[in-house]
ChimeraX commands (.cxc) that place a marker at each C-alpha (Angstrom):
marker #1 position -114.61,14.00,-170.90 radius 0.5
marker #1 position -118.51,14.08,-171.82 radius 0.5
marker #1 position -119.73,17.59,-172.56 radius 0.5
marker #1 position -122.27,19.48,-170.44 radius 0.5
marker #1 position -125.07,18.56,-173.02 radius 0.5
marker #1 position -123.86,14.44,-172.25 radius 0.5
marker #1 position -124.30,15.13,-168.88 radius 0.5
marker #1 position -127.75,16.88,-169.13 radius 0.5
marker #1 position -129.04,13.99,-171.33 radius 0.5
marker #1 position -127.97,11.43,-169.21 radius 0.5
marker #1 position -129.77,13.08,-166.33 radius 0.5
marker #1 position -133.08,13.51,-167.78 radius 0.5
marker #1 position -132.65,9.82,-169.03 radius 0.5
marker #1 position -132.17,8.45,-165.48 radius 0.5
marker #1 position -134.98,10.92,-164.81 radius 0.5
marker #1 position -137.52,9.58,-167.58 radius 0.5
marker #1 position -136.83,5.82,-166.91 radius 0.5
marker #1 position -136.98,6.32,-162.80 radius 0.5
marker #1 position -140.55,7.34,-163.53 radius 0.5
marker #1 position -141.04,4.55,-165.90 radius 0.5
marker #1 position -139.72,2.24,-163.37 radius 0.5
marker #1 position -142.48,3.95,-160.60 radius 0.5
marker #1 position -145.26,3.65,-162.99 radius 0.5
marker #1 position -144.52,-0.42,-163.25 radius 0.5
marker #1 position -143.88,-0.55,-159.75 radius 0.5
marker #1 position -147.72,0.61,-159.36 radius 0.5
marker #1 position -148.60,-1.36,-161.96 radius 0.5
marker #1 position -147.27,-4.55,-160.10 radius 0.5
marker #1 position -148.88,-3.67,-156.98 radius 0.5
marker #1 position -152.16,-3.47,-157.97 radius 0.5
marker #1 position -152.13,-6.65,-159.97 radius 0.5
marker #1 position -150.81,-8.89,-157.00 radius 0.5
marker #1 position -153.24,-6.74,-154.70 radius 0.5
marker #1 position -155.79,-7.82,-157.05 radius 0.5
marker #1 position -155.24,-11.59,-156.35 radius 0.5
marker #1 position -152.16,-12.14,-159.68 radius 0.5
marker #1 position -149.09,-14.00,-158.65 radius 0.5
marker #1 position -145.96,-12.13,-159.25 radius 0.5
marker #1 position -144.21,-14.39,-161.55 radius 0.5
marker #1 position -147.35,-13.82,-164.37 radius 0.5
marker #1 position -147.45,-9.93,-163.56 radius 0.5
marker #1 position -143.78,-9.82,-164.40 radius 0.5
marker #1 position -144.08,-11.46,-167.93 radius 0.5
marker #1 position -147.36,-8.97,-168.68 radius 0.5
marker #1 position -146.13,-6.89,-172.06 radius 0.5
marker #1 position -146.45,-3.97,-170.10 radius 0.5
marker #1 position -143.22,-4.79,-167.56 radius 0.5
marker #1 position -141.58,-6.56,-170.63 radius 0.5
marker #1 position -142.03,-3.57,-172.82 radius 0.5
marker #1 position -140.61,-0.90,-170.38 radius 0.5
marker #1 position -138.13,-2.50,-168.21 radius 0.5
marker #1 position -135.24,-4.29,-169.13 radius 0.5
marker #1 position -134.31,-7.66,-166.70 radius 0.5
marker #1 position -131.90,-5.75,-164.70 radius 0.5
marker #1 position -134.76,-2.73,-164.12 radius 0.5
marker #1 position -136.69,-5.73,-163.67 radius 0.5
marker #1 position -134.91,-7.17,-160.79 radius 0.5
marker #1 position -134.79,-3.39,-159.24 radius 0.5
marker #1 position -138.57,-3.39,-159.41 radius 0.5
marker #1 position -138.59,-6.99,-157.47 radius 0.5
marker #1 position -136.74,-5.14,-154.59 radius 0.5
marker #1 position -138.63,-2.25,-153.67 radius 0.5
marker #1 position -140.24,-2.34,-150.37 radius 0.5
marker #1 position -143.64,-1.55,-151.85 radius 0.5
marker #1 position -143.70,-4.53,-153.92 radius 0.5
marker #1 position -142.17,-7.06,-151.40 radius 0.5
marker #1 position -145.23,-5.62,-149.09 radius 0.5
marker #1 position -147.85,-6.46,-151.77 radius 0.5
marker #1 position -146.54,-9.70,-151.91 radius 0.5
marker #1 position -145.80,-9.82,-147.75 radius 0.5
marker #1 position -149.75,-9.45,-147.68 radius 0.5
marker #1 position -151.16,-11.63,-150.26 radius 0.5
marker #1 position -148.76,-14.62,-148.67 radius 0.5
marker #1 position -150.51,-13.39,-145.14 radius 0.5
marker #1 position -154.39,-13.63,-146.83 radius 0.5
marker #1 position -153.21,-16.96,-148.58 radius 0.5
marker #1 position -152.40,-18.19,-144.57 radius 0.5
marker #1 position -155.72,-16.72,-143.68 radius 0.5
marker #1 position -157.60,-18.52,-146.14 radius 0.5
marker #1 position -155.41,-21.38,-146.53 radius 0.5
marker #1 position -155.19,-21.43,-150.33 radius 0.5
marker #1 position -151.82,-21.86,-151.10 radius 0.5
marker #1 position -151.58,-21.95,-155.30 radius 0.5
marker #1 position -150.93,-25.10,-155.54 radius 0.5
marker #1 position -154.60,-26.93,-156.69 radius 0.5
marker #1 position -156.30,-25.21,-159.37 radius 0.5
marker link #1:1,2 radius 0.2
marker link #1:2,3 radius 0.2
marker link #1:3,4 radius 0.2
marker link #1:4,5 radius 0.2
marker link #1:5,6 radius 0.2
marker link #1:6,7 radius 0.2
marker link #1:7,8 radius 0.2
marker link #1:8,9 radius 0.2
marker link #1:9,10 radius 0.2
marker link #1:10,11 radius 0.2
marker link #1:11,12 radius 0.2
marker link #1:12,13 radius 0.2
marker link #1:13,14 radius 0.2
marker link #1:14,15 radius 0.2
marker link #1:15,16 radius 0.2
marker link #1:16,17 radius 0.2
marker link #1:17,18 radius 0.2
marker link #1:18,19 radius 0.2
marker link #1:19,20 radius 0.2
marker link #1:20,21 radius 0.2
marker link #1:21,22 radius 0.2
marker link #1:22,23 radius 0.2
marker link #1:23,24 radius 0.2
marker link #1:24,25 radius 0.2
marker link #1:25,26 radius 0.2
marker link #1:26,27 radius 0.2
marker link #1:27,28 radius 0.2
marker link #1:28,29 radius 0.2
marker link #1:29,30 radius 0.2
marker link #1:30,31 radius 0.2
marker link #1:31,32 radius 0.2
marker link #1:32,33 radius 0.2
marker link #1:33,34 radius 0.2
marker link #1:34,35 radius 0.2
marker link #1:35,36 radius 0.2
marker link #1:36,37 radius 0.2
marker link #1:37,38 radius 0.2
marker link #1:38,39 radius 0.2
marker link #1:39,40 radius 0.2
marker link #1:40,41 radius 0.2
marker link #1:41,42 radius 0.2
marker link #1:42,43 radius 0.2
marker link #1:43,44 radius 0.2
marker link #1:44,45 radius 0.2
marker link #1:45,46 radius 0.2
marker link #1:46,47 radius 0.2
marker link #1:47,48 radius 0.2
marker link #1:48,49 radius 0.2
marker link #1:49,50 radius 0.2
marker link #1:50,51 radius 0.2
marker link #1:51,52 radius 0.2
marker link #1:52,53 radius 0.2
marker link #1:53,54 radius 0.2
marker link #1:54,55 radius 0.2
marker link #1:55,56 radius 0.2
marker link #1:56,57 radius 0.2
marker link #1:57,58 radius 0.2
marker link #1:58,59 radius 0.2
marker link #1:59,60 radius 0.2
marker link #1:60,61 radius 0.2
marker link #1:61,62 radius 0.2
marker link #1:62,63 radius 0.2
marker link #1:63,64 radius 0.2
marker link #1:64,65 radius 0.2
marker link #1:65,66 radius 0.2
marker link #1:66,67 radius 0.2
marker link #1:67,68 radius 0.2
marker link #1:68,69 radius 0.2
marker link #1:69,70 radius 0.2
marker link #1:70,71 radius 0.2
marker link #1:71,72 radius 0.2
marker link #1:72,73 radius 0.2
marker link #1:73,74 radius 0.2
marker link #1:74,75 radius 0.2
marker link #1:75,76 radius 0.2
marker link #1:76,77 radius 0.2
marker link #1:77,78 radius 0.2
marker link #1:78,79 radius 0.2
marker link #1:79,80 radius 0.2
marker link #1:80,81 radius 0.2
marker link #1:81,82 radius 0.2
marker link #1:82,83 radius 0.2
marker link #1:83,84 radius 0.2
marker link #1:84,85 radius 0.2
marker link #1:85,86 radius 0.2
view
């Protein structure tokens, strides 16, 4: 049975690393709003140095971030560059 300290700890940890998880969340959104592909945003140090692959994969499946990336496939459509010439 985990004491009431355990328990306090282990909320203010969920606490600490749902903000972390926000923070890289924003930072993802602006980078593919500002024209990065996903896949290079995710290996920046910053993600890599605050989220582990499982926060990771949380991160990938917020609706904010599927929108950023909803949009820049819609503009890619609209100007009919695709990523795949450099």
């Amino acid at each position: 049975m985990s004491t009431i300290a355990e328990r306090v700890r282990a909320l203010l940890d969920d606490l600490s690393t749902d903000e972390l998880e926000e923070r890289v969340i924003e930072y993802v959104i602006k980078e593919v709003h500002n024209g990065r592909r996903l896949t290079e945003v995710l290996h920046d140090p910053y993600v890599r140095n605050r989220l582990s692959e499982e926060r990771i994969q949380h991160v990938m499946e917020n609706p904010e971030v599927v929108g950023a990336l909803e949009d820049q496939i819609a503009e890619s459509f609209q100007k009919r560059d695709f990523g795949f010439a450099d």
